[in-house]
C-alpha positions in Angstrom: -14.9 43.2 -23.9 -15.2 43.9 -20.2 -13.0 42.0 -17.8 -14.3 39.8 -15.2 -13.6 40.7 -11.8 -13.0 37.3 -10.6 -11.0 34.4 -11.7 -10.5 30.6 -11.2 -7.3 30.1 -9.4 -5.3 27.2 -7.7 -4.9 28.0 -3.8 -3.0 26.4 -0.7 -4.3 25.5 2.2 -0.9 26.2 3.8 2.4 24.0 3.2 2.4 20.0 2.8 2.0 17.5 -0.2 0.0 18.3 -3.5 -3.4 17.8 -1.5 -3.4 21.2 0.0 -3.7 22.9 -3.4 -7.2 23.7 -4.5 -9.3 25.2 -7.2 -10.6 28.6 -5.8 -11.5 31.5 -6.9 -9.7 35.3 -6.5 -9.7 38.9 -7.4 -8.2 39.5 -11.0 -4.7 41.0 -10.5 -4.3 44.3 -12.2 -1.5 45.1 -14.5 1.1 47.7 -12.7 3.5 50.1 -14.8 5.0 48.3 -17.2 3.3 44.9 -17.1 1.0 43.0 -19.2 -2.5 41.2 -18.5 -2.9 37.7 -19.9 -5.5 35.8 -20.2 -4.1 32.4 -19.2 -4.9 29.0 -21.9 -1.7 27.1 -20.9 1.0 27.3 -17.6 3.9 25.1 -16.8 4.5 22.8 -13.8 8.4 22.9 -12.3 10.3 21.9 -9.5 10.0 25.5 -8.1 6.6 25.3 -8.0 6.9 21.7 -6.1 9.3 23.5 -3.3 7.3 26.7 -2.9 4.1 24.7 -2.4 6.2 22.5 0.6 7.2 26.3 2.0 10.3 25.9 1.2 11.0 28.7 -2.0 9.2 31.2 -0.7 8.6 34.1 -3.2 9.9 37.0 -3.7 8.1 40.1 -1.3 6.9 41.5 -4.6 6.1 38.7 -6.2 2.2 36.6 -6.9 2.0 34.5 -3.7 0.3 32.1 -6.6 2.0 29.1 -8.0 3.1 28.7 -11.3 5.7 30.5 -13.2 5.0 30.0 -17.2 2.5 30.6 -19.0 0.9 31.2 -22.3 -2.3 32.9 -23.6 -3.1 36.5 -25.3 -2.9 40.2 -23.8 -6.0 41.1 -22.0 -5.1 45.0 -20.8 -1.7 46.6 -21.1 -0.5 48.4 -17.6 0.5 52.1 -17.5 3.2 52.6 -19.8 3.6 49.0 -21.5 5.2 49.3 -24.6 5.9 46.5 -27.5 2.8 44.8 -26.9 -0.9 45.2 -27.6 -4.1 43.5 -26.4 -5.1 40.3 -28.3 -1.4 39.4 -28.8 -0.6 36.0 -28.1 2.4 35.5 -25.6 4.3 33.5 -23.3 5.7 34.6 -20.5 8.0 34.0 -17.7 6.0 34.8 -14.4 7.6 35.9 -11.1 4.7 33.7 -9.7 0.5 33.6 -10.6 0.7 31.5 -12.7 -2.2 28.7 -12.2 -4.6 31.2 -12.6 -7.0 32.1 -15.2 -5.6 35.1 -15.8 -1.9 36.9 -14.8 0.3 40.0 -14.4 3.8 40.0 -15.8 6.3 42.3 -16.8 6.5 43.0 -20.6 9.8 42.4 -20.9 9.8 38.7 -19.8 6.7 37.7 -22.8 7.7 36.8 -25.8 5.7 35.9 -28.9 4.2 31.8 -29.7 6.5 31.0 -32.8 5.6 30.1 -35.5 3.0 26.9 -35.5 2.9 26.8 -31.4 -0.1 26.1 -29.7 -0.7 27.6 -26.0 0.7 24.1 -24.5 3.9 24.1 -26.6 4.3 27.9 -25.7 3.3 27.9 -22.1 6.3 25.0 -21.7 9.2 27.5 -23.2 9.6 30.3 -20.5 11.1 28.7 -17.4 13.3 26.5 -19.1 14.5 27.9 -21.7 15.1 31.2 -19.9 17.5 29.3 -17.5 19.2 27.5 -19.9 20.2 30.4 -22.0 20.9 32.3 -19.1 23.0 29.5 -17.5 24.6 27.5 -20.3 25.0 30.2 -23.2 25.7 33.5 -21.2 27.1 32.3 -18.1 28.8 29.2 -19.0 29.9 30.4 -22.2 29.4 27.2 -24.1 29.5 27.9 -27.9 30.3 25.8 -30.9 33.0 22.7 -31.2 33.1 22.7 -27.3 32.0 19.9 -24.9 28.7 20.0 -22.4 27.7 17.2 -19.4 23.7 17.8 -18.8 22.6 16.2 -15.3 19.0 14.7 -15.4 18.8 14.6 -19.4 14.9 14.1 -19.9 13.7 16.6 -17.0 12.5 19.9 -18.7 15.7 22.0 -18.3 17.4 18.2 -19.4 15.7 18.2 -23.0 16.2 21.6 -23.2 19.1 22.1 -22.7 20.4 19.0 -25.2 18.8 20.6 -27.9 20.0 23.6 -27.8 23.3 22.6 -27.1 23.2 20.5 -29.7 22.0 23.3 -32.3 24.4 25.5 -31.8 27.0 23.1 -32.3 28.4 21.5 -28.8 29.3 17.6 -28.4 26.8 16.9 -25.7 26.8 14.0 -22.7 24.3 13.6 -20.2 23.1 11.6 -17.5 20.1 9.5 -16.9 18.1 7.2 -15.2 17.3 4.2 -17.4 17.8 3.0 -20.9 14.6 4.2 -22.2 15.4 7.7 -21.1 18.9 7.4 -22.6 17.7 6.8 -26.4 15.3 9.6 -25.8 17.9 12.1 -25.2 20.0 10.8 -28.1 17.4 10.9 -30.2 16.9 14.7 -29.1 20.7 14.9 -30.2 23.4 13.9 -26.9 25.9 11.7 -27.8 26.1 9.6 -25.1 23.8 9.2 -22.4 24.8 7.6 -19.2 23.0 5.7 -17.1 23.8 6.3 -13.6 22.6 3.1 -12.2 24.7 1.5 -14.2 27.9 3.5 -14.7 29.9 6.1 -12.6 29.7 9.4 -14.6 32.9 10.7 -13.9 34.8 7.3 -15.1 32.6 7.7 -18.7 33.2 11.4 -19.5 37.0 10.1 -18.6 35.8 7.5 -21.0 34.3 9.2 -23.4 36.4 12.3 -24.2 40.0 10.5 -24.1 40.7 11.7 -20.4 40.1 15.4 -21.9 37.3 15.9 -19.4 34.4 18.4 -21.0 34.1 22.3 -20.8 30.8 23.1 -19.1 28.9 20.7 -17.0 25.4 22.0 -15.9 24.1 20.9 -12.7 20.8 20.3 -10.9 21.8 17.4 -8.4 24.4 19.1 -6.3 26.9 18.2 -3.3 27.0 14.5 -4.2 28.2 15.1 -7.5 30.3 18.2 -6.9 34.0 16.2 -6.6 33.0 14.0 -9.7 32.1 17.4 -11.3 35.0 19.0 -10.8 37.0 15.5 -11.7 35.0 15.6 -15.1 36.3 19.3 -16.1 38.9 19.8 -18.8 41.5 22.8 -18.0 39.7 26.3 -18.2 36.1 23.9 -17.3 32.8 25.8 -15.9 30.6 24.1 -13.8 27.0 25.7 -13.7 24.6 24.8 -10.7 21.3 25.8 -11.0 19.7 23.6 -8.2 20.7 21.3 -5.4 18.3 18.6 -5.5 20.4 16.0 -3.5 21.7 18.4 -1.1 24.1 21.7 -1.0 26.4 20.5 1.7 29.9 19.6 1.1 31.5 18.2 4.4 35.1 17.5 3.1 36.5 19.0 -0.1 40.0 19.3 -1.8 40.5 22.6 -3.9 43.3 21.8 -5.6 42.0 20.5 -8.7 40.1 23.8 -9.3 42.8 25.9 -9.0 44.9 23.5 -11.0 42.6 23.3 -13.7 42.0 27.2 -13.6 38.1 25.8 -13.3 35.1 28.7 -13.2 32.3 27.8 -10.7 29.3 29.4 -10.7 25.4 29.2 -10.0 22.0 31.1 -10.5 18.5 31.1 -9.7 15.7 32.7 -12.4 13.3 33.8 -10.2 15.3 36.5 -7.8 16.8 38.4 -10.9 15.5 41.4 -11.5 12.9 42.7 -14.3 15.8 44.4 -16.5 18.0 40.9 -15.7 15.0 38.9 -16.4 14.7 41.6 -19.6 18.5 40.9 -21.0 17.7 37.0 -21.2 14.4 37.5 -23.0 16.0 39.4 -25.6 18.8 37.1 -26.4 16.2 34.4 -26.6 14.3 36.5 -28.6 17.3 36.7 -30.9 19.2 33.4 -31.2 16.6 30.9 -29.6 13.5 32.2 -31.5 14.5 31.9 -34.9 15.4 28.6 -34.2 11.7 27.4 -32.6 10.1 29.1 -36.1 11.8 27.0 -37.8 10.3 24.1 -36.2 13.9 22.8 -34.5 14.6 22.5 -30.7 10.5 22.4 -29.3 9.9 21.2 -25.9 9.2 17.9 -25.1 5.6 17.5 -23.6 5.0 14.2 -21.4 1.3 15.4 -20.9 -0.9 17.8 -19.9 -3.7 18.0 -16.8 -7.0 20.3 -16.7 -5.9 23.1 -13.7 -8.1 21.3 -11.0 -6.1 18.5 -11.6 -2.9 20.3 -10.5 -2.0 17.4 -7.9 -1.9 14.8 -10.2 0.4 17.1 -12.1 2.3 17.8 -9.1 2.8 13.7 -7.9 3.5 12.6 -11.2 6.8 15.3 -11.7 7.4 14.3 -8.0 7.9 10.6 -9.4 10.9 11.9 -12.1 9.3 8.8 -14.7 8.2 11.5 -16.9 10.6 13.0 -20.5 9.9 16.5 -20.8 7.4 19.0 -19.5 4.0 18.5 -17.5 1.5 21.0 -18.5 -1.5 22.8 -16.9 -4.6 23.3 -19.1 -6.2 26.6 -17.5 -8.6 27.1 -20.7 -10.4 24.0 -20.8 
């Protein structure tokens, strides 16, 4: 079947508040070397997408000026030189931006197949998250069975994910939230404790919790206000993984000691910079460990709800509010 030549498509009326996003209408992109066409039925809304639309992430030079960087759907047209994949198969896919669009160009190497039982919502909501927590947690924080994880902002998308799969393969898991109904929800998707942080300073609870041992990995999202209590929460040989600085990057007065002390590992990443054969090295050991797991119906994502694509600020306000558990989804086939 012959493709259209135009496609539905969210655009921006420059930077500002979800208002200056639009349904329009563009060009189909074509497929390059090595990438895949899909025909969009499901994308992903994440904080990315929230600070590129304010101009404040903008993308990379080679990169959809687009919004929107999951999604789900099957291959429309293979580009020169894609292997693995063939049109009609049903994928998701990490994006490197395009994504609120009826249809978009990605790299073969960062799709993977629906597992088993997934619909395009439930697929579209794996890429982004999942593909930073297994690059951030499991290959760069090095958390593996019988150790010890703090999770910042537990029912946030990279939150749930991140619980479960730590959880699965076989960590003692804390994590922070924002209220009591958001605490039993991440111990019911497997965290041992949840802390509110209204009510309770983390650092004194981890103290708490793990008999002054302090935890081996802490991922973080929040960022210089929580850096000392970070570092304070470590056990000997610790890592501390940022992956965003939501509250600020900033550290005006510092003491180094204990991380030297504490022989502590400090590190950070962002998804979207990495390159295709990076990007490429994730997907496979997702492909691998993570996978098997989703066939087998364990460790889904956590859906809050879904909007039709011209409803993309509403989806954009209500992540804006933080009240949701889980992922906010785009419906692009509707």
């Amino acid at each position: 079947m012959a493709l259209p030549t135009e496609m539905r498509v969210i655009l921006t009326d420059g930077a500002g508040a979800p208002e200056v996003m639009r349904l329009g209408s563009a060009p189909l992109p074509r497929p390059d070397s090595g990438e895949v066409l899909i025909r969009v039925e499901a994308a992903g809304v994440n904080r990315p997408d929230i600070s590129q639309r304010e101009g404040k992430y903008p993308p990379p030079p080679d990169a959809s000026p687009i919004l929107g960087l999951e999604v789900a759907g099957t291959v429309a047209a293979l580009g020169e030189g894609t292997t693995g994949w063939s049109v009609g198969d049903r994928v998701c896919a990490l994006a490197n931006g395009g994504g609120y669009a009826e249809y978009c160009a990605v790299p073969g190497t960062q799709c993977l197949p629906w597992p088993a039982g997934y619909d395009a919502i439930q697929a579209a909501a794996l890429p982004e998250t999942y593909f930073t927590v297994w690059a951030n947690l499991f290959q760069m924080g090095r958390l593996h069975a019988g150790e010890s994880v703090l999770i910042h902002g537990g029912t946030g998308g990279i939150g749930v994910t991140a619980i479960q799969l730590a959880a699965e393969f076989g960590a003692v898991v804390f994590t922070t939230v924002g209220s009591a109904d958001k605490a039993r929800a991440c111990e019911r998707l497997g965290a041992h404790a949840a802390i509110n942080y209204h009510e309770a300073d983390f650092a004194a609870e981890i103290t708490r919790l793990t008999a002054h041992r302090g935890v081996d990995v802490i991922l973080d999202m929040v960022g210089a206000p929580y850096f000392p209590r970070n570092i304070a929460s470590l056990k000997r040989g610790g890592r501390l993984v940022m992956i965003a600085f939501m509250q600020g990057s900033i550290i005006d007065r510092l003491d180094l000691l204990p991380i030297m002390v504490k022989r502590l590992t400090v590190t950070g990443s962002t998804m979207r910079p990495r390159t295709t054969v990076e990007k490429a090295a994730v997907a496979r050991g997702l492909l691998e460990r993570v996978w098997p797991v989703l066939d087998e119906g364990r460790c889904a994502p956590v859906i809050e709800t879904s909007f039709p694509l011209a409803e993309v600020a509403a989806a954009h306000r209500l992540l804006e509010t933080r009240g949701h558990i889980g992922k906010i989804m785009l419906r692009v086939a509707d």
